[in-house]
C-alpha positions in Angstrom: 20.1 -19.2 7.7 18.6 -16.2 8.6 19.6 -14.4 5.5 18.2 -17.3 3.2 14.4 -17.3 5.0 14.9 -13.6 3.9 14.3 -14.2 0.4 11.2 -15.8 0.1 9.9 -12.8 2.7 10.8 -10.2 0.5 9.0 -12.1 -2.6 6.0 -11.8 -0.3 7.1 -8.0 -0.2 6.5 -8.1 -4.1 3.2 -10.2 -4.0 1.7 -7.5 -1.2 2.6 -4.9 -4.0 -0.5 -7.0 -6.0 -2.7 -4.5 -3.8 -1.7 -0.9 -5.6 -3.0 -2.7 -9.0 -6.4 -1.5 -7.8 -5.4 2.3 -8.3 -5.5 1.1 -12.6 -7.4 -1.2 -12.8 -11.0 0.9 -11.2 -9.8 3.4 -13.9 -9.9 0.7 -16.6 -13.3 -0.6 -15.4 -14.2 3.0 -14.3 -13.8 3.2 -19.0 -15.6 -0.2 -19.4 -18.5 -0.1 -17.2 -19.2 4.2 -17.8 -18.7 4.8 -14.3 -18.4 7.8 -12.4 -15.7 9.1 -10.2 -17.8 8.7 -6.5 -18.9 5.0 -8.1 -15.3 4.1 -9.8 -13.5 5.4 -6.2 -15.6 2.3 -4.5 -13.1 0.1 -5.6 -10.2 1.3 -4.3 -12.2 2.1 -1.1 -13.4 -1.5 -0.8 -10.2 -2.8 -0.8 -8.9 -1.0 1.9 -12.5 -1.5 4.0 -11.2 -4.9 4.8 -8.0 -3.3 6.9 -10.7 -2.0 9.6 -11.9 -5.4 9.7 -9.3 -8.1 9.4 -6.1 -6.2 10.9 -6.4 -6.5 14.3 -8.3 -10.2 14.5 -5.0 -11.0 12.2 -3.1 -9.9 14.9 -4.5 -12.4 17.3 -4.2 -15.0 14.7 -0.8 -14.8 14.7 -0.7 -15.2 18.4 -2.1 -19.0 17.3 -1.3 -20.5 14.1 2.1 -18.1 14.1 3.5 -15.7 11.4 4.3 -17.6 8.4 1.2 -19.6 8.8 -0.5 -16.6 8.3 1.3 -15.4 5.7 0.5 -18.1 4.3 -3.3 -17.7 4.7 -3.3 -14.4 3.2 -1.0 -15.4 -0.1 -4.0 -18.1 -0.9 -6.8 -15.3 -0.9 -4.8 -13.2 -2.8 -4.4 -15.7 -5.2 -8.6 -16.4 -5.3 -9.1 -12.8 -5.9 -6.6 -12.8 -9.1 -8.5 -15.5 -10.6 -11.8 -13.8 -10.2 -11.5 -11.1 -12.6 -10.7 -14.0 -15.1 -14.1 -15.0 -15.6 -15.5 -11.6 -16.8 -15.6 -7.9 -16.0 -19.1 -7.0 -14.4 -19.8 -4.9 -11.6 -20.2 -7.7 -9.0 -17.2 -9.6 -10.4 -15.0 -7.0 -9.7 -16.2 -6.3 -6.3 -16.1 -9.6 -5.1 -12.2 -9.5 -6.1 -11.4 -6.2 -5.0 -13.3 -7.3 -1.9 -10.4 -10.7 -1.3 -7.6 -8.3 -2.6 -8.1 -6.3 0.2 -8.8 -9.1 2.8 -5.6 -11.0 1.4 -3.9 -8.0 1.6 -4.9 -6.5 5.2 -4.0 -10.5 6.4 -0.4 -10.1 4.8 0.4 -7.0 5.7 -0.4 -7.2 9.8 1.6 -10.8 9.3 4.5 -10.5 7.2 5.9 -7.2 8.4 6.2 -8.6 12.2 8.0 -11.5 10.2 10.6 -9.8 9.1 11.5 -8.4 12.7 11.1 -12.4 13.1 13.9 -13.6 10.7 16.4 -10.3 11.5 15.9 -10.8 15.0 15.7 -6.8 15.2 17.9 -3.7 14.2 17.6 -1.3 11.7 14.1 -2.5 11.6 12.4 0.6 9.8 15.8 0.1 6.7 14.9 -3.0 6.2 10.7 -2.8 6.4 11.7 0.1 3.9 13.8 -2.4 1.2 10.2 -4.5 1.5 8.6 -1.5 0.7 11.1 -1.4 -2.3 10.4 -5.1 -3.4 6.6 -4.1 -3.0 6.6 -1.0 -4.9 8.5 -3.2 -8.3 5.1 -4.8 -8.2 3.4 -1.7 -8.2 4.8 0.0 -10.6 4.9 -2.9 -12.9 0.8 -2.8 -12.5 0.1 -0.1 -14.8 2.8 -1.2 -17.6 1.2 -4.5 -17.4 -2.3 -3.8 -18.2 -1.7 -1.2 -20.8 0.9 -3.5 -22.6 -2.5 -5.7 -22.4 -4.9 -3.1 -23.8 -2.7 -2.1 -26.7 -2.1 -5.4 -27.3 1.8 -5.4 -26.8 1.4 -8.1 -24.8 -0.5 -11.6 -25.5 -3.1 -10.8 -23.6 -5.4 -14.2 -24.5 -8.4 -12.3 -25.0 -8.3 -10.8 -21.6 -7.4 -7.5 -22.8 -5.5 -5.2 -19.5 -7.2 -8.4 -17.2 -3.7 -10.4 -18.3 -2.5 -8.2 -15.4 -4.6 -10.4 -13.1 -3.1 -13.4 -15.0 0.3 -12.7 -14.3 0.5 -11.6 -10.9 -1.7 -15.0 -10.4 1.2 -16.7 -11.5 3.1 -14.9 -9.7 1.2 -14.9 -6.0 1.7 -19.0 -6.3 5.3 -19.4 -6.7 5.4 -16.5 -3.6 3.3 -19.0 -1.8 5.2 -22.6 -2.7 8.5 -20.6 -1.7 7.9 -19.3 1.5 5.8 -22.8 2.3 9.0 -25.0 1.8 11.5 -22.5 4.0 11.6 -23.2 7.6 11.5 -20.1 9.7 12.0 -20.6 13.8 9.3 -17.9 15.4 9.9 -17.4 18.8 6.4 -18.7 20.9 4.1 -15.9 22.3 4.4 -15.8 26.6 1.6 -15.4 28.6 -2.1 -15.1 27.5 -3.7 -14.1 24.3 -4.5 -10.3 23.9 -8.6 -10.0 23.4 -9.9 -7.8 20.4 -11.0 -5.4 22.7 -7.6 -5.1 24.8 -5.6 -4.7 21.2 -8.3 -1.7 20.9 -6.9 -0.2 24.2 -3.1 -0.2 22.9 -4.8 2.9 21.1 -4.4 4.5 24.4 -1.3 4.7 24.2 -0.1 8.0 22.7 2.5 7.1 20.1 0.4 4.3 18.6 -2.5 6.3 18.3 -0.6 9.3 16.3 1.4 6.3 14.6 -2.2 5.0 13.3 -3.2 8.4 11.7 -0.4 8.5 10.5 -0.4 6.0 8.4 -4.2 6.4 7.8 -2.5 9.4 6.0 0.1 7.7 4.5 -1.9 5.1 2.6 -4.7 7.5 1.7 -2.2 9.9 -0.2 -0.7 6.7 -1.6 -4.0 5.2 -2.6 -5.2 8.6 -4.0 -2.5 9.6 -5.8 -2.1 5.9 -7.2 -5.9 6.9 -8.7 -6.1 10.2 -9.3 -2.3 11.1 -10.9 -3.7 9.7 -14.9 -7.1 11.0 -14.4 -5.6 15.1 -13.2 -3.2 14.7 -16.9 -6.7 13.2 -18.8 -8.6 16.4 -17.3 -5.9 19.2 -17.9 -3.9 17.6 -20.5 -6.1 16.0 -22.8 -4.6 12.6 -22.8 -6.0 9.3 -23.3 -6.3 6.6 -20.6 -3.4 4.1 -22.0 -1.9 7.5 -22.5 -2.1 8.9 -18.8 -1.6 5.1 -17.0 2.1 6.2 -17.5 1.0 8.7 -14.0 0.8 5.7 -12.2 4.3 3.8 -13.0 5.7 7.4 -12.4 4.8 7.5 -8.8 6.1 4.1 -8.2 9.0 4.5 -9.9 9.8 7.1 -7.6 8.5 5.0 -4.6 11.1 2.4 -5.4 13.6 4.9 -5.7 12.3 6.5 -2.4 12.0 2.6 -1.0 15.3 2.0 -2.1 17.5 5.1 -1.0 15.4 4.9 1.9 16.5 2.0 3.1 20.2 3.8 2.9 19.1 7.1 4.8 17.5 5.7 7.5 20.6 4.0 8.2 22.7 7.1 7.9 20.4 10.2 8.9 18.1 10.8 11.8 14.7 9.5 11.2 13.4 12.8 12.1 15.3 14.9 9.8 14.7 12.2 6.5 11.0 12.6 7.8 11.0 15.8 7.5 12.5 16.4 4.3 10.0 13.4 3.1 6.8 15.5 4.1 8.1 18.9 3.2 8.7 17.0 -0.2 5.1 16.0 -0.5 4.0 19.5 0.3 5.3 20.8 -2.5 3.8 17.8 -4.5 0.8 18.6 -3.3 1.3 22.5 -4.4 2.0 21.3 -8.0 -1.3 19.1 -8.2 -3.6 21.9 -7.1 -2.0 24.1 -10.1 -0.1 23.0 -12.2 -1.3 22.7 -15.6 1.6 21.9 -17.7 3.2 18.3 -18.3 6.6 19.3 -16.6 5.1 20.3 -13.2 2.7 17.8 -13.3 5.1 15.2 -13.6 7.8 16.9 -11.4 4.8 16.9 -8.7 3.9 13.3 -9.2 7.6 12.2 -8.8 7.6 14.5 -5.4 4.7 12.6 -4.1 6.3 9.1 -5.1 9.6 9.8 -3.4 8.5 12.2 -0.4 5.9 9.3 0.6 7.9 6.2 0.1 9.0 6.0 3.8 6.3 7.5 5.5 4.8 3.8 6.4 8.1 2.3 7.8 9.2 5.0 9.8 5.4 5.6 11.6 5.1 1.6 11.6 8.8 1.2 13.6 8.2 3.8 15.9 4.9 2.2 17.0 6.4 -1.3 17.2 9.8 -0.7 18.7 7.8 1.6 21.3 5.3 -1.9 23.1 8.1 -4.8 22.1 6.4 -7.5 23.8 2.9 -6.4 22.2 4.4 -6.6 18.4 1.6 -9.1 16.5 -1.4 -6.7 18.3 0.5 -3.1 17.6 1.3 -4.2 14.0 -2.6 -5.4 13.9 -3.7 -1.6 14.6 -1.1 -0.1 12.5 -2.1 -2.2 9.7 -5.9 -1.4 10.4 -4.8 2.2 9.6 -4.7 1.1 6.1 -8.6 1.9 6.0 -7.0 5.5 5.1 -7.3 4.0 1.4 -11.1 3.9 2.1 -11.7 6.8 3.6 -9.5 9.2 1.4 -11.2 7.9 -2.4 -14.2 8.2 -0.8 -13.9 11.6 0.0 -12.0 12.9 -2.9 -14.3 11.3 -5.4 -17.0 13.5 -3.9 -14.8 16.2 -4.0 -13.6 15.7 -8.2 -17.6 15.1 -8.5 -18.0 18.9 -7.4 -14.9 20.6 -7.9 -12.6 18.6 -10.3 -9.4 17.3 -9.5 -8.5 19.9 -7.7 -10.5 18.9 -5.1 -9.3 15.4 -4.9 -5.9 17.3 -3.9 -7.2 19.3 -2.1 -8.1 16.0 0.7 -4.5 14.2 -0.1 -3.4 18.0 1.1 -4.8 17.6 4.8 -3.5 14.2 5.4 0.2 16.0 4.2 -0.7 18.9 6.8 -1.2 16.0 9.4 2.5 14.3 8.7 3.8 18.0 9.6 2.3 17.8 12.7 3.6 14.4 13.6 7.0 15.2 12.8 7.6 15.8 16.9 6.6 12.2 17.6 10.0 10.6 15.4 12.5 9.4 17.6 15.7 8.8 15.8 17.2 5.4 16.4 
């Protein structure tokens, strides 16, 4: 039973994947609307704004309505904030659904990764978080392909030009949601009494959750930058167009779900320290090839590092935070999630830093969340 109410989880995987869509799509209206890089970086930033807000009160949610119910939740303003962007492209338009994409998004990811510990019933927790990853990062990679086969026209795009991405994945975000609604799933009922918002806040006390959160405040900012900034680094030192340089994009997360994917394998096989290691040390070099490289080859050899070396960066800081407080899972997995904001902070800063410098700069800030992984490596138990 267990492996059938896995199913309809891991299409959820593929509907939180809706989320990395942002990284094209603020370039497309960055094009549309004449934008800058500070004002175009908003986007991406405003989704991830929500995390701070809505991952920890999710947390406690769950302690109430339970984890598919909040799921749930989160899959229906997803599904809002696809629609939006269907009834124009102005400035607050696209705000407003950036702004639900990240609030559906920061609910489903605090809920549906402590459901998955739900249905397995625990072991190999951080493999199998990683194949979500790799069901997630399909969707991502998909995003770029989608709204450029819209822009060019390659695809019937109904007048809605690359916005047929938002079409699709509407589509797509309500069979996830009538397919997990009709599976039963049996959640074990939480024992004693509710955290508080402020007692989930104290849990950051606690040593390995706290460097577990930067971590992944890291993680997701290197994800959420490179996501942006890959196409516009080959527009700036290779001349390309936009549809042209949207290809950066599906490059990383092609080698995400390859990273995802063999991940899932490793983590089984190898300590989790040493595939950490060679993960980071991966996206070092990544990082080297951004700053300077200035042909296609290195460019692309770089983007592919980055896309592998951080594709299990996430799973392996989010298990070792949750397997460390057990019987505190929904409110750890609340913090964790909340250091998603990373994707706010880390545009923010770089599309300053482009303003002044060029991309260079941009690399330049994914570069000190790398040097922070380094010094988290100590902190990976292997399981």
């Amino acid at each position: 039973m267990k492996k059938f109410a896995l199913i309809p989880v891991m299409f959820c995987f593929f509907a939180m994947g809706f989320v990395d869509l942002v990284g094209i799509a603020s370039n497309y209206v960055k094009e549309d609307l004449q934008l800058t890089d500070s004002v175009a970086n908003i986007f991406p930033s405003l989704v991830f704004f929500w995390f701070l807000i809505f991952s920890v009160p999710t947390g406690m949610l769950m302690n109430k309505i339970g984890r598919k119910n909040t799921v749930l939740l989160s899959l229906g303003v997803t599904i809002v904030s696809l629609l939006l962007p269907l009834f124009g492209e102005n400035f607050g338009i696209m705000l407003c659904a950036f702004s639900l994409l990240g609030i559906g998004n920061a609910l489903m990811q605090t809920s549906l990764n402590p459901l998955v510990s739900t249905v397995m019933g625990g072991g190999n927790l951080a493999s199998t978080l990683t194949f979500g990853q790799f069901i997630k990062a399909i969707a991502s990679f998909l995003a770029p392909y989608l709204a450029m086969w819209g822009a060019t026209q390659v695809l019937p795009s109904f007048g809605y030009d690359w916005r047929v991405l938002f079409m699709i994945y509407f589509v797509v975000g309500i069979l996830a949601a009538a397919l997990l609604a009709v599976t039963p799933i049996e959640e074990e009922h939480t024992t004693g009494n509710a955290s508080t918002f402020t007692e989930c806040l104290k849990l950051l006390g606690t040593p390995i959750v706290l460097l577990s959160f930067f971590g992944i405040m890291c993680h997701v900012g290197i994800d959420v930058g490179t996501n942006t900034t890959a196409p516009k680094i080959l527009m700036e030192r290779l001349g390309l167009t936009l549809n042209d340089a949207a290809f950066a994009t599906s490059l990383y997360f092609i080698f995400r779900t390859i990273g995802c994917l063999t991940g899932s394998f490793f983590l089984r096989v190898l300590p989790n320290r040493t595939f950490f290691v060679i993960s980071v040390v991966m996206m070092a070099l990544s990082m080297c090839g951004l700053f300077i490289g200035t042909e296609k080859w290195i460019l692309y050899a770089a983007i592919a590092l980055v896309g592998y070396g951080n594709s299990n960066i996430f799973s392996i800081c989010f298990a070792q935070a949750l397997t460390a407080m057990p019987q505190k899972q929904n409110e750890v997995s609340g913090l964790m999630i909340m250091g998603l904001f990373g994707g706010t902070i880390f545009p923010l800063l770089m599309g300053i830093a482009s303003d002044a410098m060029g991309q260079a700069g941009a690399v330049a800030v994914m570069a000190v969340g790398v040097i922070y992984l380094f010094t988290y490596i100590k902190n990976v138990k292997n399981n």
